[in-house]
C-alpha positions in Angstrom: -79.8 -4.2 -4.2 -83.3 -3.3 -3.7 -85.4 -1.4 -5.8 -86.5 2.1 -4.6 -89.8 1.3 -5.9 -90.9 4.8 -4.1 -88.2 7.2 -6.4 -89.0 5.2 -9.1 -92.2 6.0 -9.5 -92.2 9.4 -8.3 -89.8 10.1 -11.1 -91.5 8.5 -13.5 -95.1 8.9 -12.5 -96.2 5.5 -14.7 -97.0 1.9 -13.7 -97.8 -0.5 -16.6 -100.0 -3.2 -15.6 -99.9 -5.9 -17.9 -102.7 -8.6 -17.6 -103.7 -10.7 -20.6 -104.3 -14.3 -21.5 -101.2 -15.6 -23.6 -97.6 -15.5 -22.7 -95.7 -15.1 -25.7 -98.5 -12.5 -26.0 -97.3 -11.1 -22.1 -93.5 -11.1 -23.0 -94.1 -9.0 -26.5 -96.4 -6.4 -24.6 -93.8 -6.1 -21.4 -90.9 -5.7 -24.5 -92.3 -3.4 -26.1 -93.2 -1.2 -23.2 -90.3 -1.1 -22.0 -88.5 -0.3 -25.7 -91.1 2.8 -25.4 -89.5 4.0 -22.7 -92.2 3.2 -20.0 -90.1 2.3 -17.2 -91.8 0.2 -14.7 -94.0 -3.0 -15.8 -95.7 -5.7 -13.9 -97.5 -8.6 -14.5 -100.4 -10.0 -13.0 -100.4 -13.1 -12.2 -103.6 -14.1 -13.3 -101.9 -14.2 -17.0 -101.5 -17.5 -18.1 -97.1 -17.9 -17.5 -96.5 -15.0 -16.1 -94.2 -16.4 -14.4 -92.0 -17.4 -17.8 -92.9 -13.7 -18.7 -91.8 -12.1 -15.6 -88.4 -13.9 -15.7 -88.3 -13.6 -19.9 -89.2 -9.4 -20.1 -86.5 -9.3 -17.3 -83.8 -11.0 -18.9 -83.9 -8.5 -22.1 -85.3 -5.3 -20.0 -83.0 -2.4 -20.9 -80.9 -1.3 -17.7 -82.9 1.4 -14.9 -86.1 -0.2 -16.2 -87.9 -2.3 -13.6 -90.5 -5.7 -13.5 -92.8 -6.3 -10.8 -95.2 -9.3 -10.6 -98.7 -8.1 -9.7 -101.8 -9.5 -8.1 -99.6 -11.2 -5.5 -101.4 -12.9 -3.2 -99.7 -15.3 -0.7 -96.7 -16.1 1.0 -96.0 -18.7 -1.6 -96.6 -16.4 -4.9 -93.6 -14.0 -3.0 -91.5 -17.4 -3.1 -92.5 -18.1 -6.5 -92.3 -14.2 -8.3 -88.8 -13.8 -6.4 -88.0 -17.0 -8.3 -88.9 -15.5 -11.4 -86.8 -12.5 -11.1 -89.4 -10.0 -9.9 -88.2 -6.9 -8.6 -91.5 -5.4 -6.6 -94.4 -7.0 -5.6 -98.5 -5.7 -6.7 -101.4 -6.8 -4.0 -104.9 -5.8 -5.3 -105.9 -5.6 -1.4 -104.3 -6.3 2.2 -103.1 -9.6 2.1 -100.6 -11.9 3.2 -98.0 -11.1 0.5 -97.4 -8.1 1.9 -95.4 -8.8 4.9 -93.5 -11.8 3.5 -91.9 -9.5 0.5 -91.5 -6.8 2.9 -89.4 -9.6 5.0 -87.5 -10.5 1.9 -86.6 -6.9 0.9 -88.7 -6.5 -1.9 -90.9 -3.6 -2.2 -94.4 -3.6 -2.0 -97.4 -1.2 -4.0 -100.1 -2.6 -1.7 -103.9 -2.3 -2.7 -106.0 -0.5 -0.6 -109.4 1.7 -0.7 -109.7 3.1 2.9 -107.9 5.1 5.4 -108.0 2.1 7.4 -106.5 -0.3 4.9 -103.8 2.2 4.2 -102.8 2.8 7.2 -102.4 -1.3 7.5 -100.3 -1.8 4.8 -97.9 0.3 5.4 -97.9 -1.0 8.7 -97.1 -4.5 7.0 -94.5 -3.3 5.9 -95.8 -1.5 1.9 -93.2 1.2 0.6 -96.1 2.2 -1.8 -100.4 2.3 -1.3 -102.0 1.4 -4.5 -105.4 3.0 -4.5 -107.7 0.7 -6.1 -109.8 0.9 -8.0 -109.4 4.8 -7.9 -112.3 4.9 -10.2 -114.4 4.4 -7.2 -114.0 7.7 -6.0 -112.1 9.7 -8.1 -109.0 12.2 -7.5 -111.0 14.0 -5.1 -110.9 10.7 -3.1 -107.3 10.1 -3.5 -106.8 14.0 -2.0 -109.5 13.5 0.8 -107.6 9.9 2.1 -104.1 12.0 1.4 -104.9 14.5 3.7 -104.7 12.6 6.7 -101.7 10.6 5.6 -99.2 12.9 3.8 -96.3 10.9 4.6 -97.8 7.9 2.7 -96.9 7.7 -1.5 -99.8 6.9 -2.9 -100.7 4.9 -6.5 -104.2 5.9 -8.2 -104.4 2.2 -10.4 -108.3 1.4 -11.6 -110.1 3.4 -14.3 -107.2 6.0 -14.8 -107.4 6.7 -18.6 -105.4 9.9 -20.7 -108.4 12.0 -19.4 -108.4 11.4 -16.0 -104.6 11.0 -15.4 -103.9 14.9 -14.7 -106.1 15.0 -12.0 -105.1 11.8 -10.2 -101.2 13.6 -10.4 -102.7 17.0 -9.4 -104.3 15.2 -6.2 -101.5 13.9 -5.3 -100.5 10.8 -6.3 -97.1 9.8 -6.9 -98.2 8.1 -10.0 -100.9 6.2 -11.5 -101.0 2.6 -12.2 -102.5 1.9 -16.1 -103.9 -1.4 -17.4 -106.6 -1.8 -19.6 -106.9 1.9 -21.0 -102.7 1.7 -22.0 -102.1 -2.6 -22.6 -105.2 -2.9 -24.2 -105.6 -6.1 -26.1 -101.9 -6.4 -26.5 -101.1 -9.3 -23.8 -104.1 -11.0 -25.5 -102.7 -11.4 -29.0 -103.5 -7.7 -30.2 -101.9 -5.1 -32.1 -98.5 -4.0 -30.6 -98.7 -1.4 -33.0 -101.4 0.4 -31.6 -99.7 -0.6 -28.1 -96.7 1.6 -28.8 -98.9 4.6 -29.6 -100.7 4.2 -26.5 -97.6 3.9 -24.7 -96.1 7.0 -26.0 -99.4 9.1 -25.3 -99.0 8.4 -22.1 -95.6 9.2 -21.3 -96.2 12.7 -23.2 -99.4 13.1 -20.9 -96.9 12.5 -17.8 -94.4 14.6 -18.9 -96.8 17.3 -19.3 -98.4 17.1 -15.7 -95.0 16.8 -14.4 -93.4 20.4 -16.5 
């Protein structure tokens, strides 16, 4: 059955974007994510195996927890993430990946900046509009390209660190999409240590927008 990728992250209000350069490296940072209790991971895959460390965080991912491949490009990366065990699909823009995983039933947080682009790819089929890079504008961007399209579940991903979460969840996004500011060095080789603490300040920085 398909992922409600919507609900998902609507409830929990945190997409974990994992993007490093060793795979052993990708698996232990995807783990221990997920053993946090952060929910929903992907993995770009512009990370060396990611692949392997799609399918290998998805064989030992607790159960209601959920692993997406990201920076999906083409018709044959949908082949090859579905492969893999992917259960929702990334695009950093409007591309072609879009309406192939929407054909396969796999849900899609498509990247977009504009109204225009939007507007596309939901018309391609996207269940969710990543916003990216939301630092470009700022929450007050994400509200003023909401206001036209209220019916569209929008993801602020790009520049969205503890500080400027609130905001991007006041403005209405459904959640915001963390890489850098939350993975850190950790699908590089670094400290999962520090990961995990990172991992937990955002989930208490969620919960508090959310109460």
């Amino acid at each position: 059955m398909a992922v409600d990728l919507t609900a998902e992250l609507a409830a929990t209000r945190l997409l974990a974007v994992i993007r490093g350069s060793d795979t052993a490296a990708a698996i232990a940072t995807g783990t221990a994510l997920l053993a946090e209790g952060v929910s929903i991971v992907e993995v770009a895959l512009t990370t060396p195996g990611a692949l392997d460390a799609i399918a290998a965080i998805r064989a030992s991912a607790p159960a209601d927890t959920f692993v997406g491949a990201g920076t999906v490009l083409t018709v044959a990366d949908v082949a090859d993430v579905v492969a893999a065990g992917a259960q929702f699909v990334v695009t950093p823009a409007v591309v072609d990946s879009i309406a192939e995983a929407a054909r396969r039933g796999l849900p899609v947080a498509a990247g977009a900046l504009t109204p225009t682009e939007a507007y596309t790819a939901v018309r391609l089929g996207a269940s969710v509009v990543k916003l990216f890079p939301a630092s470009v504008g700022g929450p007050a961007y994400l509200k003023a390209v909401r206001d036209p399209f209220p019916d569209i579940p929008f993801v602020a991903v790009g520049g969205v660190g503890l500080t400027e979460l609130p905001a991007y969840l006041s403005a209405g996004a459904i959640a915001v999409g963390v890489g850098g500011p939350l993975v850190g060095d950790a699908a590089s080789g670094g400290d999962l240590g520090a990961l995990r603490e990172r991992a937990r300040s955002y989930l208490a920085a969620v919960r508090g927008v959310r109460s």
